[in-house]
One Martini backbone bead per residue (centre of mass of N, CA, C, O) as a GRO file, in nm:
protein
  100
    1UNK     BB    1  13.657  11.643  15.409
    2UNK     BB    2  13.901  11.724  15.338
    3UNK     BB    3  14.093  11.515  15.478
    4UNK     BB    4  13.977  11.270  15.332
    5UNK     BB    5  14.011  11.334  15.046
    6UNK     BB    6  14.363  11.414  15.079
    7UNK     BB    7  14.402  11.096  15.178
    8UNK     BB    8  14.270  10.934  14.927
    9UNK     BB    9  14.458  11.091  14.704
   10UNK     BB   10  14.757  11.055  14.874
   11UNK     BB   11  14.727  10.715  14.960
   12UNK     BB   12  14.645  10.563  14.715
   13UNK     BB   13  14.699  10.519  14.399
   14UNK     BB   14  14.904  10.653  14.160
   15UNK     BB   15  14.667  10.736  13.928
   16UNK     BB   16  14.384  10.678  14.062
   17UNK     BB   17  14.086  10.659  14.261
   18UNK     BB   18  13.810  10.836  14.356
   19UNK     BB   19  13.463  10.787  14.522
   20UNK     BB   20  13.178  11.017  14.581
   21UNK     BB   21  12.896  11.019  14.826
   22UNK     BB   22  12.566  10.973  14.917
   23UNK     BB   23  12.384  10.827  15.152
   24UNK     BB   24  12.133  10.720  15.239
   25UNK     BB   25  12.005  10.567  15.591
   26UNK     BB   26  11.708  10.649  15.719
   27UNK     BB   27  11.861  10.851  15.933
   28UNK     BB   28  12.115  10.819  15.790
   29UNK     BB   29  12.417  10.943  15.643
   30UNK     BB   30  12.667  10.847  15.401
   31UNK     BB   31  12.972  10.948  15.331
   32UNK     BB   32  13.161  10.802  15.052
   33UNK     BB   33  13.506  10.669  15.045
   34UNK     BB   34  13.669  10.584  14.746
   35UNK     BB   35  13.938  10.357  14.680
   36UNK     BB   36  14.257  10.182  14.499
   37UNK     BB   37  14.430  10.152  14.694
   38UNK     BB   38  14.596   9.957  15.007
   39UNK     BB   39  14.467  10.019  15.244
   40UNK     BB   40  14.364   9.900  15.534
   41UNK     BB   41  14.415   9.675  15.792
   42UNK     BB   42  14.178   9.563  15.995
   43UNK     BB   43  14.373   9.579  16.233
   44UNK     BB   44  14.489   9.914  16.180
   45UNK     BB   45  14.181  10.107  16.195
   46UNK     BB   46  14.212  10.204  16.479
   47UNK     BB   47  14.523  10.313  16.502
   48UNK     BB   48  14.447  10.564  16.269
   49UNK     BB   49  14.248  10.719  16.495
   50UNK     BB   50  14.469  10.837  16.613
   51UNK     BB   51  14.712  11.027  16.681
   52UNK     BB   52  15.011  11.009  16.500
   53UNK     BB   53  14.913  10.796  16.296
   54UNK     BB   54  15.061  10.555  16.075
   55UNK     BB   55  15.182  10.369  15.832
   56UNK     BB   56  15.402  10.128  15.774
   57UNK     BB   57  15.408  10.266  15.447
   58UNK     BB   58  15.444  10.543  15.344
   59UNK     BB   59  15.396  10.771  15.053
   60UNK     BB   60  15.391  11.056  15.265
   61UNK     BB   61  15.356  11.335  15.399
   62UNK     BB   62  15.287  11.338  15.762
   63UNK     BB   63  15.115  11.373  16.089
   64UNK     BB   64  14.864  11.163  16.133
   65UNK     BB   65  14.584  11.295  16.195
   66UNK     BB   66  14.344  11.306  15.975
   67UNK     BB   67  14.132  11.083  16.109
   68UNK     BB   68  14.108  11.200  16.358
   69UNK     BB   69  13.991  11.466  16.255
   70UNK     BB   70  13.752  11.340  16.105
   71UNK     BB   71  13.620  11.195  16.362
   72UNK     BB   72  13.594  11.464  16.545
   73UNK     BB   73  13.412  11.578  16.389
   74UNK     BB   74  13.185  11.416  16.324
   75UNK     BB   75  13.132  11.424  16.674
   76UNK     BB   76  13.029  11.698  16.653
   77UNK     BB   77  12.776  11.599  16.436
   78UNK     BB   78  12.655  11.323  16.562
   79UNK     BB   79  12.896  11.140  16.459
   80UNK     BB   80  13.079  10.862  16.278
   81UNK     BB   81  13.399  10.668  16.157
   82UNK     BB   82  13.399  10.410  15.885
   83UNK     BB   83  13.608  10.156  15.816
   84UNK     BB   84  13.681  10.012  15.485
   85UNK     BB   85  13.643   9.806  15.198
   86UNK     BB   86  13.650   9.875  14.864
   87UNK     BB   87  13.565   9.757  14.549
   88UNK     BB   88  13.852   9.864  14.457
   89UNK     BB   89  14.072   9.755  14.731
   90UNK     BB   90  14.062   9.982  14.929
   91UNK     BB   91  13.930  10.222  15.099
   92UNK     BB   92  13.660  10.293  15.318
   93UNK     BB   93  13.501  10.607  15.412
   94UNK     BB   94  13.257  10.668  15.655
   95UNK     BB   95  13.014  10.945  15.711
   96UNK     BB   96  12.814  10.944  15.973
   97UNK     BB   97  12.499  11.106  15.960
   98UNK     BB   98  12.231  11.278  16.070
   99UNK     BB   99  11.909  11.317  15.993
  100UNK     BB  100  11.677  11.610  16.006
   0.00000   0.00000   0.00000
């Protein structure tokens, strides 16, 4: 969550906003993030979730990680990281995990 949180706080529009939730969604819980940055282009949200990949046009330092590692996490806890574009028209990045 730290990763995701970080991600959307860093990248997104600076002094914009970040929106975070938890939907219920039958078997599975959603943890929703949005925000209100530039989004990934969905062409490029395939290569986001590699290791070492940055955004054409990054506006901070990292080190390229942080979606790879969230997505890893997620598969640790038998879930998996969904990326789309949010309603305020930057990134949404769901982690979909099984409810018990």
């Amino acid at each position: 969550m730290t990763n995701l949180l970080d991600n959307a706080a860093r990248h997104g529009r600076p002094d914009g906003s970040v929106t975070v939730g938890v939907v219920p969604d039958g078997p599975v819980a959603r943890v929703v993030v949005d925000d209100d940055g530039p989004g990934i282009p969905p062409q490029d949200r395939d290569a986001m979730r590699q290791r070492f990949t940055r955004g054409a046009r990054p506006r901070s330092e990292g080190s390229g990680l942080g979606l790879a590692l969230v997505e890893q996490q997620a598969a640790l806890h038998g879930g998996r990281l969904e990326l789309g574009t949010s309603a305020a028209g930057g990134l949404r990045a769901e982690i979909v995990l099984p409810r018990p």
